[in-house]
N, C-alpha and C positions, 0 to 999 in steps of 0.2 A: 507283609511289612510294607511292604511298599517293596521294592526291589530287593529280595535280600541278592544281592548280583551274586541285601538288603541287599542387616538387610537394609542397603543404600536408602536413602531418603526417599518417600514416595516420588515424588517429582521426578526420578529415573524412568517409572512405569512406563513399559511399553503397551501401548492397548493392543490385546489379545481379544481373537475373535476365533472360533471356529470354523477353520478351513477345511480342506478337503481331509479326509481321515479316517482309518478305519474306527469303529464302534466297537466297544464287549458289549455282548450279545447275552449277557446272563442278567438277571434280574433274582429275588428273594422269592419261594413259597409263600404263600399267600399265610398269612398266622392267625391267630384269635387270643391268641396265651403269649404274655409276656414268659420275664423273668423275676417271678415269687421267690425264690430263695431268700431266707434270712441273712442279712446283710450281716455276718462277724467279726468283732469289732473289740475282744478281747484285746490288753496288750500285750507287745512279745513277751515269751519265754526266754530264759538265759539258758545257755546249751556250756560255752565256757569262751574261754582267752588264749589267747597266745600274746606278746612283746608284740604293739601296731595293729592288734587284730582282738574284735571279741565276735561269737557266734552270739544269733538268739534265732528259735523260729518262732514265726505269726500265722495264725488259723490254725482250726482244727483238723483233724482227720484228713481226707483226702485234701483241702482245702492249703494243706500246709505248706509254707515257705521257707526259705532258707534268708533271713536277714544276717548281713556281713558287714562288718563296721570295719575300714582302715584307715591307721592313720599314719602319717609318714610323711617323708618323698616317694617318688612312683617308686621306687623300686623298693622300699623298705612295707610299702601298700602292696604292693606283686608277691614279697616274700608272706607278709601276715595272709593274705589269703591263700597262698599256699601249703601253709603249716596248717591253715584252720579247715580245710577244704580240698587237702590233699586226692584222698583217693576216689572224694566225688567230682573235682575238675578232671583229672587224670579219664575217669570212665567218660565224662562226657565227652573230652575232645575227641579221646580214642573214636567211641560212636560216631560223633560226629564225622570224624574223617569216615570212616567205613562207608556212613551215609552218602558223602560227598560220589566217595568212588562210586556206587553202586547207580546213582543218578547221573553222574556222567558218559558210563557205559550205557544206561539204559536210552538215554537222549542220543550219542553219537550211534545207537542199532534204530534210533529212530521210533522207541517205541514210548519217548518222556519228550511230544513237542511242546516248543514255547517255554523250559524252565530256563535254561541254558541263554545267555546271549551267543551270537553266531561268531562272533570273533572268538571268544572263551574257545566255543568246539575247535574249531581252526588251530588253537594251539596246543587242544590237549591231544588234537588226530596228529599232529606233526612234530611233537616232542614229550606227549606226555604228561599228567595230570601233575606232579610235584613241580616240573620245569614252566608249565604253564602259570602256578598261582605266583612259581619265583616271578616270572616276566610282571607280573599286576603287582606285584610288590615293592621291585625295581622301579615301575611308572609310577608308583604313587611315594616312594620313599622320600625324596628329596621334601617335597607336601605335607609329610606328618611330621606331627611335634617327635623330639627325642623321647619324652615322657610317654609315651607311645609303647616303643620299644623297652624302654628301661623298667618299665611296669609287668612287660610281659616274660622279661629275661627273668626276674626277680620272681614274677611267679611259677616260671618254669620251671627254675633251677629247686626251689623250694618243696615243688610238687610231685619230682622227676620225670616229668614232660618233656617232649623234644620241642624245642626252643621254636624250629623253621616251623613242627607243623604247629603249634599254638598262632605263629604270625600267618600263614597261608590259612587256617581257616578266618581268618577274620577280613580276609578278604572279601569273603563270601556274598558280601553285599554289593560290591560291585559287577558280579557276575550271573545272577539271578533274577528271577522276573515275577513278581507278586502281585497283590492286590491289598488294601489297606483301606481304612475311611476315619474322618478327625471330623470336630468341630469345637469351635471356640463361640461364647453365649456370652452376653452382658445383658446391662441394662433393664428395659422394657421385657426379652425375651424370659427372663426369670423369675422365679417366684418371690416376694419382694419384700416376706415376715420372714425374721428368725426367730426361734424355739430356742433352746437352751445355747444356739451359735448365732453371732452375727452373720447376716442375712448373704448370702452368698452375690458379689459383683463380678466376676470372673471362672466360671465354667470352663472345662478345655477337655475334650476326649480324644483318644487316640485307640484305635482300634486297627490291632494288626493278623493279618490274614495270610496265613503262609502254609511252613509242611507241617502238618500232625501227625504225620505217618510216620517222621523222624524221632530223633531223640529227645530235643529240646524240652518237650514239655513233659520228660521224667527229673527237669532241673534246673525248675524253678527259682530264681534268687531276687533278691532287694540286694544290690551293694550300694553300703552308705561310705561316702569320701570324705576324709574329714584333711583335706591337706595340710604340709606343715610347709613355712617358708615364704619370705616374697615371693610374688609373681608364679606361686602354684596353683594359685584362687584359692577358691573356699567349697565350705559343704554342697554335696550333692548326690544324692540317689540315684543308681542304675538302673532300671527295670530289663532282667535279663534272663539268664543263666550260668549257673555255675563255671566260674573260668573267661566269659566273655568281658570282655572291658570297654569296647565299643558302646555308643547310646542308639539307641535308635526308641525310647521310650524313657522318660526321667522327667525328673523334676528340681529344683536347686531350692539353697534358702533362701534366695532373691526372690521367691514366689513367681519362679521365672520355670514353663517346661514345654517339651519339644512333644510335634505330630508329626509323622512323616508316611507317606503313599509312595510308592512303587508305580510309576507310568509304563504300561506295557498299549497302550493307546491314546499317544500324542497327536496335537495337529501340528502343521507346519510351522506353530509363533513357537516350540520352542528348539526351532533350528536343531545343531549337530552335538553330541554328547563326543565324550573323551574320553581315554584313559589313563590321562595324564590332570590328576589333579589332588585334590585332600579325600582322600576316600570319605563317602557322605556319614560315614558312623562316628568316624574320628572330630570332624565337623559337627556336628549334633553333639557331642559331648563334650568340644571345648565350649559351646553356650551354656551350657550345664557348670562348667566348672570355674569358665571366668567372664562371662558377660554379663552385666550388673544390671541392663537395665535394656528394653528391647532396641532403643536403638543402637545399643552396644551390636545384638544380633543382627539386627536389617545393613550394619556397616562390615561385618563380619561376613554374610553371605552374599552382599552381592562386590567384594573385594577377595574372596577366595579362590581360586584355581577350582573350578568346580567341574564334574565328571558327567554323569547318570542324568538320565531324566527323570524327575520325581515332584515330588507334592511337599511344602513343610508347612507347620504349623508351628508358632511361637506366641507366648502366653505371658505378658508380666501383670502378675497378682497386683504389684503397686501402679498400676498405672489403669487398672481394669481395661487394658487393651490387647488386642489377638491380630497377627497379621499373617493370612494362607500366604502362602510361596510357590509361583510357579518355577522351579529351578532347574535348571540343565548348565551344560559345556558352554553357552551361549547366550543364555537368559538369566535374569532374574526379576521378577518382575514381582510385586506384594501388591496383597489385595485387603480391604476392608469391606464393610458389608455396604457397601454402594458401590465398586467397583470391581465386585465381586468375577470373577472368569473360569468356565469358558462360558458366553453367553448362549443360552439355549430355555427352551418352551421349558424344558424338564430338571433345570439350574435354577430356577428364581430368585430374586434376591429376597432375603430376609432382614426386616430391621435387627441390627444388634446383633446378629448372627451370620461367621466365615465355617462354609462346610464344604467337604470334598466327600462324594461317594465310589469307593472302592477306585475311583481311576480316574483320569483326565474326562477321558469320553466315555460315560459312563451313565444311560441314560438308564436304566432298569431299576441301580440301587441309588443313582440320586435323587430318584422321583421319591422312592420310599423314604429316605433320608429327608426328603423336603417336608413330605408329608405330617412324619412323626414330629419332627419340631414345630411347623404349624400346631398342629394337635395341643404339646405341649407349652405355647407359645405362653408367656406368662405366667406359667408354672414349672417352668424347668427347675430342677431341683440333680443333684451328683444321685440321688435314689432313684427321682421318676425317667433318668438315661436309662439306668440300671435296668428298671423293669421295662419299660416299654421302646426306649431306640436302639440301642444295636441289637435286643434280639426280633426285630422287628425287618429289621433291615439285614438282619444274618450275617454281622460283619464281628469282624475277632473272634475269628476261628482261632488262633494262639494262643492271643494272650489280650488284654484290654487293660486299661488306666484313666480312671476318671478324677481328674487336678478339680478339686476347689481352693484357686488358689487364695481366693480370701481367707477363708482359717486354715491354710496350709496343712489339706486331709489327701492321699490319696486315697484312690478305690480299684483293688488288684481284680483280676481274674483269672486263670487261667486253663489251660485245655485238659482234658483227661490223661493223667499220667498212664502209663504200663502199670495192670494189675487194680487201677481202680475204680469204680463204679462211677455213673452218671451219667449223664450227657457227654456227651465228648467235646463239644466245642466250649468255649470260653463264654462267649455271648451267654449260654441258659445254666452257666455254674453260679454257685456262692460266690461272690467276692467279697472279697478281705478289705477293712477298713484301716488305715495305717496313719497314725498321729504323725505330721511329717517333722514339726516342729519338736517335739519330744527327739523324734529319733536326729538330727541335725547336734541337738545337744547335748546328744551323749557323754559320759568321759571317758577318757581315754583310759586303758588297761594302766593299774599303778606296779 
């Protein structure tokens, strides 16, 4: 993801250079073979309703997904998904927590380094893994919207979940340490005929690289938001799993959608992180749900109480503009494809083209990152990502999302469930094509 612990005017920009710092040391297998899988592209299936809530799922076979339509106030949205998705949220979170335990034990015996931040361990050896996620709950509460909470009560209480651990796992982002890769394409960089669509201006991928080992990718989901109310915003898509409400992958009907990287190898431009701020998932999903246009974002994140050291990416479809994020406790700084950061032999700039590979300092898979888009340079297409850059570059081991936000299409993928065939990683699976615009205007259960 970028860390699962998981914007001001340019003219704020700090210029960021590469200073002293450690490196990841990993780079991609060298390949020959994309990803051929037949792109599926059927529409959803209807599964049923509940009052606020309809089920449908999209793909086939192993390929399938769980699409969630709510609509409401948060809390009437928390209840329809949990009437609609009861006893598959319920197993996930359960899992989930089990997971949690089992990797903070295996980290604090020292045999899981680097997932854990060092403060996390500190308070789970001195009080405790429940008293520790309360403490990062505490530091970020004042920070989060109430809708937050009122969304998770409602689908708690619906689900018969325990309330704390549904809000302690969603911590999880602030406490963890991943690796991710995005890039955002216009212009010159794309292919520049449309076929039966108009011609794509706006490209944006997010590719998220985290546990497969865990639960996550037996639970799959699209939740689409369809809020009721002043000042609730509007439509928007999660790219998730069942029960989670957090963004860290989405897309809006603003033809507006979020990238975000996990920095576990910073240089010294982005100074000191926090743990007193808007948890970054909560943050990611209120651009999703009420930021109309990118500067609405760029004002939004670099005005936030911000935590974690990480990477964003922000995409609005009506503007054909992308601006990277380099974001911490201390920074924030937006980049374009001319001032693109951190500067390095193995970062080049590309016209038209804002990309991050797998990390800040990350010289192995940004090379390959750089390369594939070169390659593709003029012909990028949301297909030719598919087949030839991230399994290229061996990035979204999770889950993947490729935004055209011009005709407002996403393109899902995700990792090998429990019990099913494939590939295991996301990168070399089928992905699923999803009408965004269809799904945004749904109606509402009568």
């Amino acid at each position: 993801m970028g860390k699962l612990v998981l914007i001001a005017p340019v003219f704020l920009l700090a210029l960021v250079g590469v200073t002293s710092a450690a490196y990841c040391h990993g780079k991609p297998e060298p390949r020959t073979v994309g990803n051929n899988n037949p792109i599926q592209a059927d529409p959803p299936k209807f599964v049923r309703s509940v009052t606020n809530g309809k089920l449908y799922t999209v793909g086939e076979g192993d390929e399938t997904i769980q699409v969630v339509h709510l609509w409401g106030t948060p809390t009437e949205m928390g209840q329809a998904q949990g009437e609609l998705m009861k006893e598959r949220a319920k197993n996930m979170i359960d899992r989930m927590w089990e997971y949690m335990e089992s990797q903070v034990t295996d980290a604090i015996n020292g045999t899981l380094p680097d997932f854990f931040q060092k403060w996390f361990l500190d308070d789970v050896a001195n009080v405790g893994l429940e008293v520790a996620l309360d403490l990062e709950v505490l530091a970020t509460e004042k920070y989060s919207g109430a809708y937050f909470l009122e969304e998770i009560k409602g689908m708690a209480d619906a689900a018969g979940i325990d309330f704390k651990k549904v809000l302690r796992i969603h911590m999880i982002g602030e406490l963890t340490k991943g690796s991710c890769s995005m890039f955002g394409a216009w212009g010159e960089a794309l292919f520049p005929h449309g076929t039966m669509l108009p011609a794509t201006e706006l490209l944006q991928m997010r590719a998220l690289d985290w546990i497969t080992e865990g639960p996550l990718q037996d639970f799959p989901q699209v939740t689409v938001y369809h809020p009721d109310g002043e000042g609730n915003g509007h439509a928007f898509a999660n790219v998730g799993w069942t029960g989670w409400i957090g963004s860290i992958t989405g897309m809006s009907e603003k033809k507006m959608a979020i990238s975000e990287i996990g920095v576990s190898f910073p240089d010294d431009s982005f100074g000191a992180e926090s743990r007193f701020g808007v948890p970054f998932t909560y943050l990611l999903r209120d651009i999703l749900q009420f930021d109309n246009t990118l500067d609405d974002s760029i004002n939004r994140i670099a005005n936030s109480a911000r935590t974690c050291d990480l990477i964003f990416g922000v995409g609005d479809g009506k503007l054909n503009a992308f601006r990277g994020v380099q974001y911490s406790a201390s920074v924030a700084n937006f980049f374009d494809d001319q001032n693109l950061k951190p500067t390095a032999d193995w970062h080049p700039l590309i016209k038209d083209v804002v990309y991050f590979g797998m990390d800040w300092l990350c010289p192995g898979y940004s090379e390959v990152l750089a390369k594939q888009l070169h390659t593709l340079y003029g012909n990028l297409t949301a297909e030719a990502a598919i087949r030839a850059v991230m399994p290229y570059v061996q990035t979204g081991s999770l889950h993947i999302a490729v935004y055209d936000l011009t005709n407002d299409l996403m393109f899902v993928a995700n990792a090998r469930g429990t019990g099913e065939t494939g590939p295991d990683n996301a990168y070399d699976r089928p992905f699923v094509r999803l009408d965004m615009k269809s799904l945004f205007a749904e109606q509402r259960p009568s």
